[in-house]
C-alpha positions as CSV (number, residue, x, y, z in Angstrom):
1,X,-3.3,-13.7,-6.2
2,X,-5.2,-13.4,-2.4
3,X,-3.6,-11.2,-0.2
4,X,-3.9,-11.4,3.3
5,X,-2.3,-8.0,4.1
6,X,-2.9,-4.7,2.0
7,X,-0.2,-2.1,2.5
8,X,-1.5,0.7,1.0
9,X,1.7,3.2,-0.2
10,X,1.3,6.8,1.4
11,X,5.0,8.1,0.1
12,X,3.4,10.4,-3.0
13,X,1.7,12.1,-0.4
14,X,2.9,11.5,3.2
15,X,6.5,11.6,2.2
16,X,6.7,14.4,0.1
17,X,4.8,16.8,2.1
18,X,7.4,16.7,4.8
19,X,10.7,16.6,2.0
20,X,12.1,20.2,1.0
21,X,12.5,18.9,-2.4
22,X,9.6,19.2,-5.1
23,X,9.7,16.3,-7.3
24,X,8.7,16.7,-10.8
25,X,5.2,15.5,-11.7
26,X,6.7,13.0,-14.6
27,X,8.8,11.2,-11.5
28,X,5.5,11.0,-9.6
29,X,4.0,9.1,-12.3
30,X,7.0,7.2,-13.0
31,X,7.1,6.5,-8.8
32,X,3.7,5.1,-8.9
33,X,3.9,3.1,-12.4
34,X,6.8,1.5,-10.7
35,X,5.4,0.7,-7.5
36,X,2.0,-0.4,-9.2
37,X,3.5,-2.6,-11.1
38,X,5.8,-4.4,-8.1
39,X,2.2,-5.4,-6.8
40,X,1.1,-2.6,-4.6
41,X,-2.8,-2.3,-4.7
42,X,-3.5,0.9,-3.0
43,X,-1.6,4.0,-3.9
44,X,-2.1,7.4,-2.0
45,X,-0.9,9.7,-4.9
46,X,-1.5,13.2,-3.5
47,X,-3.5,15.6,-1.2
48,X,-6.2,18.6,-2.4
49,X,-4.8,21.3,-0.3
50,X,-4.2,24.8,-1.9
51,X,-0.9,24.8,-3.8
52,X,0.3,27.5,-1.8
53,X,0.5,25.7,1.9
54,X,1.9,22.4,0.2
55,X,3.4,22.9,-3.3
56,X,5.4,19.1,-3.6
57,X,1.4,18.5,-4.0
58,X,0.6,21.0,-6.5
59,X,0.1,18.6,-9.3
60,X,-2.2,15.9,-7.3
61,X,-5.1,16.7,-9.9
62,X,-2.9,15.2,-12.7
63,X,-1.6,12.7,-11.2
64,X,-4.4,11.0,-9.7
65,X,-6.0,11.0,-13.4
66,X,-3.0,9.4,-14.2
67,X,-3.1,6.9,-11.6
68,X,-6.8,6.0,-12.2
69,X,-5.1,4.5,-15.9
70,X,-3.3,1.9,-14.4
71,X,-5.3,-1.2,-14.1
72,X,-6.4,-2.8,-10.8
73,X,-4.7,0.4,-8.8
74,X,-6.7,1.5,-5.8
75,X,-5.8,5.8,-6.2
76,X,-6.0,7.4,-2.8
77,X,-5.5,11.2,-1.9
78,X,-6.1,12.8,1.4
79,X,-8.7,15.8,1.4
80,X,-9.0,18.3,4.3
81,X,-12.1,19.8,3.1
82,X,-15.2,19.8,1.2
83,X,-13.1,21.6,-1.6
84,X,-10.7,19.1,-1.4
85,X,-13.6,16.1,-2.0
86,X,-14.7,18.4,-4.9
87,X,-11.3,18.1,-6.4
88,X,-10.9,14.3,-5.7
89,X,-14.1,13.3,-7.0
90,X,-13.7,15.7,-10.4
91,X,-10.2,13.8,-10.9
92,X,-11.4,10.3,-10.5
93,X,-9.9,9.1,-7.0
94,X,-11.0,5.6,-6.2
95,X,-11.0,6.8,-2.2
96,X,-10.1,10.2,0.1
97,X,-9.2,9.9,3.8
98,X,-10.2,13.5,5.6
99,X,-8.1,13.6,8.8
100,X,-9.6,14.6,12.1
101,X,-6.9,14.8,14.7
102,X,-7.9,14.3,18.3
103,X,-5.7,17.1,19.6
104,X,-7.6,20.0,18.8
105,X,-4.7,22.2,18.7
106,X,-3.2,20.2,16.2
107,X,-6.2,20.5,14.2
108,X,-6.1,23.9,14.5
109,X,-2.5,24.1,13.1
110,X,-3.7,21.3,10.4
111,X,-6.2,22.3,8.8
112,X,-7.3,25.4,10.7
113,X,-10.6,23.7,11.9
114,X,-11.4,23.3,15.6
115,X,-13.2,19.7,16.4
116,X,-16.9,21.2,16.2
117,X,-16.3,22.8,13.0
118,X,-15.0,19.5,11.9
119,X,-17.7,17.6,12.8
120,X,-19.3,20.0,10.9
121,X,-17.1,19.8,7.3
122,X,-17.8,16.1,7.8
123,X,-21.2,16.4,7.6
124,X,-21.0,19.0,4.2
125,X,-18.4,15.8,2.7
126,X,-21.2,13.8,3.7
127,X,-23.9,15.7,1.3
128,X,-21.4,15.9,-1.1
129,X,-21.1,12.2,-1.6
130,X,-24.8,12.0,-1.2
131,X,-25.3,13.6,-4.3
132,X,-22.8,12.1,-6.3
133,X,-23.5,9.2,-8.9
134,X,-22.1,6.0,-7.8
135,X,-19.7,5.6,-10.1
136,X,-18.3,9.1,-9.5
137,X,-18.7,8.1,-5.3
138,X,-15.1,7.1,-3.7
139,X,-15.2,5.5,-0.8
140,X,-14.5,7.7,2.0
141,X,-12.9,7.1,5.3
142,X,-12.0,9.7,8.5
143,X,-8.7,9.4,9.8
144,X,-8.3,9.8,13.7
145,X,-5.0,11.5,13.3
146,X,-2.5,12.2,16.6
147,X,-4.7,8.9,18.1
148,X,-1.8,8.2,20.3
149,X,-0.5,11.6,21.2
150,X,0.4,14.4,20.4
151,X,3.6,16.7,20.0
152,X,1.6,19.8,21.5
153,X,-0.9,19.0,23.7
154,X,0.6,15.3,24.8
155,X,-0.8,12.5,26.0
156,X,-4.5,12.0,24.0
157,X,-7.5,10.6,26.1
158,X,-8.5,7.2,24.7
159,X,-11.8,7.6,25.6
160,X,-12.0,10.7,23.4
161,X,-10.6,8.6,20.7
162,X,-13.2,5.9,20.6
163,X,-16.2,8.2,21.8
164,X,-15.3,10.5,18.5
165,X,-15.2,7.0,16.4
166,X,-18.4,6.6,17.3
167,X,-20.2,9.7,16.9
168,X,-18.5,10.0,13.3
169,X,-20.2,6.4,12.5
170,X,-23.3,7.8,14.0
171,X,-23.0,10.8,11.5
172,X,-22.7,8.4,8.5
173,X,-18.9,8.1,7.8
174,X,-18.9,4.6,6.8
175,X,-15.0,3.7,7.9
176,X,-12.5,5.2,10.5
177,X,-8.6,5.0,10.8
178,X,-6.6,4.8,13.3
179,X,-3.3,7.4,12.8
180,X,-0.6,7.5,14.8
181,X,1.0,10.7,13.1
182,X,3.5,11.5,16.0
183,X,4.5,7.9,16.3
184,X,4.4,7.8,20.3
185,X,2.0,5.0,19.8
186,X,3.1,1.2,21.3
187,X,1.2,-1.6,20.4
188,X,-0.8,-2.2,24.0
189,X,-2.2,1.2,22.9
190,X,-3.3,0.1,19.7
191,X,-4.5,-3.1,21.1
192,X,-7.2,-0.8,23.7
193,X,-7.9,1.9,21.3
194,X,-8.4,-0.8,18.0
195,X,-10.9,-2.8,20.5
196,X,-12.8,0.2,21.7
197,X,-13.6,1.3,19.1
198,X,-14.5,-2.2,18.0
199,X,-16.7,-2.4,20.6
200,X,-18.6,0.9,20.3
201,X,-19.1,0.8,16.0
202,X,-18.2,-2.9,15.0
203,X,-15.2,-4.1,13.5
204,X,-15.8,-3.2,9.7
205,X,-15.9,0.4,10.2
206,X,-11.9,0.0,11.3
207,X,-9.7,-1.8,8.9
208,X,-7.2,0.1,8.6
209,X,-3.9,2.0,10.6
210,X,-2.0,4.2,9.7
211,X,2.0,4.2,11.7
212,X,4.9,6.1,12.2
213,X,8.9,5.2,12.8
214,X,9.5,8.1,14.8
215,X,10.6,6.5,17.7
216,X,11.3,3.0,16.4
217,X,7.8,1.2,17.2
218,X,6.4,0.9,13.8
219,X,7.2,-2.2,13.2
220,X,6.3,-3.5,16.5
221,X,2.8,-1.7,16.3
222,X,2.1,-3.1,12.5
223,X,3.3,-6.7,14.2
224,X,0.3,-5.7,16.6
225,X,-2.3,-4.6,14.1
226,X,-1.8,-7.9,12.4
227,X,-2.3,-10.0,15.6
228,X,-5.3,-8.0,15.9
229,X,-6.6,-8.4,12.7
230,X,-6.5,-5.4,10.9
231,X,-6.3,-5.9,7.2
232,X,-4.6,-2.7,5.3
233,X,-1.3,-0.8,7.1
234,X,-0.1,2.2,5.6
235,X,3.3,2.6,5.0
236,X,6.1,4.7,2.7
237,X,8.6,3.5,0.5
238,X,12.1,4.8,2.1
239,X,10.5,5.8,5.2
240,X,9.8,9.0,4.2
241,X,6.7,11.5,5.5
242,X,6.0,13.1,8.5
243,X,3.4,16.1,9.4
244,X,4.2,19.4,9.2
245,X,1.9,20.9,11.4
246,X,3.4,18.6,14.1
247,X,7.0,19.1,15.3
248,X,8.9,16.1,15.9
249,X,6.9,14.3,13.6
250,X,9.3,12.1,11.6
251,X,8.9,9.5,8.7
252,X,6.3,6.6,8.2
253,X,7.3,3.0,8.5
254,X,9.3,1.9,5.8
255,X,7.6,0.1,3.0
256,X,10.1,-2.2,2.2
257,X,10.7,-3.4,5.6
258,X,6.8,-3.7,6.2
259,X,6.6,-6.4,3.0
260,X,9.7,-8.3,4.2
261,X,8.2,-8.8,7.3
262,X,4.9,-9.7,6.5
263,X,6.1,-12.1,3.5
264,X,8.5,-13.6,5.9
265,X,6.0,-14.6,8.4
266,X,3.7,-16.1,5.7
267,X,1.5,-13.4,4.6
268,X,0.9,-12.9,1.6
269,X,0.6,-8.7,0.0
270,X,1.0,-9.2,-4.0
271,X,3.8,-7.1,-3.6
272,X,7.3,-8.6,-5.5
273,X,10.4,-7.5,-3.3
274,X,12.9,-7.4,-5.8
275,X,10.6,-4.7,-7.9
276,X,10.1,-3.0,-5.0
277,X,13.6,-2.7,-3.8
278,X,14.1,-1.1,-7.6
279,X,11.6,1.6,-7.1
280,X,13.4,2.4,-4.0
281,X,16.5,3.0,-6.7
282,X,14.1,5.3,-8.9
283,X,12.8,7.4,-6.1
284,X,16.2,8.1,-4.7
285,X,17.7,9.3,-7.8
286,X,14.6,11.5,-7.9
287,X,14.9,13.2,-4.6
288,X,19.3,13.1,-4.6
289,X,19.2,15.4,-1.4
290,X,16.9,13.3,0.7
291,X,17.6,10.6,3.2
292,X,15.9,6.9,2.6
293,X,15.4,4.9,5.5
294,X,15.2,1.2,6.2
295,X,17.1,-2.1,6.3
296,X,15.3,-4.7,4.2
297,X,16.4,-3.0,0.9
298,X,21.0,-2.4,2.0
299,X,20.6,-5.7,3.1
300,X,18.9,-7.7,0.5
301,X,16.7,-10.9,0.4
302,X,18.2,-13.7,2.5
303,X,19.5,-16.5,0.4
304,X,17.1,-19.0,-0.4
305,X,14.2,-16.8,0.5
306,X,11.0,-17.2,-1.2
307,X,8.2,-15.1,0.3
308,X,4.7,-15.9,1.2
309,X,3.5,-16.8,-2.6
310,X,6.0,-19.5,-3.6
């Protein structure tokens, strides 16, 4: 089936890196087996970062090589690092988004890089993927993390935001995203920072945005990216996620809600909402002491609804 709109599941690794509780590795897989088969076609499963500063992501070696055995599944992890492209690309990830936040402190805190010396990790990920066979190459995308503010430093200059789009394009990253991590984003935002940087690198090199709920405008800014005409939105099942390294920074937009929303108005994702509504079920008895978001799922499917397939 065609799909119109790809939401691409960050939950295995958004969500639980912001949960106290450490779910078991056989859940993971079990998580993402579900949610595969309910029709999600991208899947970030995990993130490369040393066990010791995130250990709900310990495992993310073994269960992106489990991931990669489920047919037609797009596998996604994060990487902050060279080291953490090494790791994807020796356990088969289909594609690795590297953030580069646009509040240098926050990049600090992240991933203890300041912007020059991420320009510069960039550019070793770059010879990195260089060198490596095609069919070993994921595709690889920079992700302009606290585009829309941030918790420390405040308000973020849009012109720094689509001036660093382009110099990454004219370094050779093929793709950018657009991340709202602190979610203090609205959609008129979106709208002058998704056409800028349209403007200055051309519409294929942004496809994709990436949302959070904290203060109710995911929704409204995926309704947004849509009328814009961007074609994946991330988003986690329950609602779950945030960013450590920035206080205040609460869950993603909620899955479930996402895909009733878009099926409603007509667009189609692949994804059936009855299945997905059960993997909801699964993950919550996995994670008993942590708080599920969202409405589409308590309420149900309105009677006689169909979705955008039927």
């Amino acid at each position: 089936m065609a799909i119109d709109i790809e939401i691409s599941e960050v939950g295995p690794r958004d969500g639980l890196q912001s949960i106290r509780s450490i779910m078991p590795t056989e859940a993971k897989k079990a998580w993402i087996r579900a949610q595969h088969e309910a029709g999600t076609p991208e899947i970030e499963v995990g993130s490369f970062v040393p066990a010791k500063l995130l250990p709900q992501l310990a495992d993310t070696a073994e269960v992106v090589r489990y991931a990669t055995t489920l047919p037609g599944l797009r596998v996604a992890a994060l990487v902050p690092n060279r080291r953490g492209l090494e790791g994807a690309i020796a356990a088969g990830a289909h594609k690795v988004s590297m953030p580069f936040s646009m509040s240098e402190t926050h990049s600090v805190r992240n991933v203890k890089k300041t912007h020059v010396q991420m320009r510069e990790e960039i550019v070793r990920c770059l010879e990195l993927l260089a060198e490596t066979p095609a069919e070993r190459r994921p595709a690889f995308e920079v992700g302009l993390a606290t585009a829309f503010g941030c918790t420390i430093e405040g308000p973020i200059p849009e012109d720094r935001v689509i001036r660093t789009a382009a110099e990454l394009i004219d370094l050779g990253v093929a793709e950018v995203g657009l991340s709202d991590t602190t979610g203090m984003g609205n959609p008129r935002q979106l709208e002058r920072l998704a056409t800028g940087i349209w403007s200055a690198c051309g519409r294929e090199r942004l496809t994709g945005v990436h949302l959070h709920n904290t203060r109710g405008q995911g929704l409204a800014n995926a309704l947004k990216a849509v009328e814009l005409g961007f074609t994946t939105i991330d988003s986690s099942l329950g609602g779950i996620g945030g960013c450590p390294a920035a206080p205040g920074a609460s869950g993603n937009i909620v899955t479930e809600d996402l895909a009733f929303l878009l099926e409603a108005m007509g667009l189609r994702t692949g994804i059936d909402l009855e299945a997905l509504f059960r993997v909801r079920e699964l993950v919550q008895a996995a994670l008993p002491d942590e708080e599920l978001y969202g409405f589409a799922a308590a309420a149900g499917l309105p009677p006689g609804f169909t979705g955008a397939a039927a």
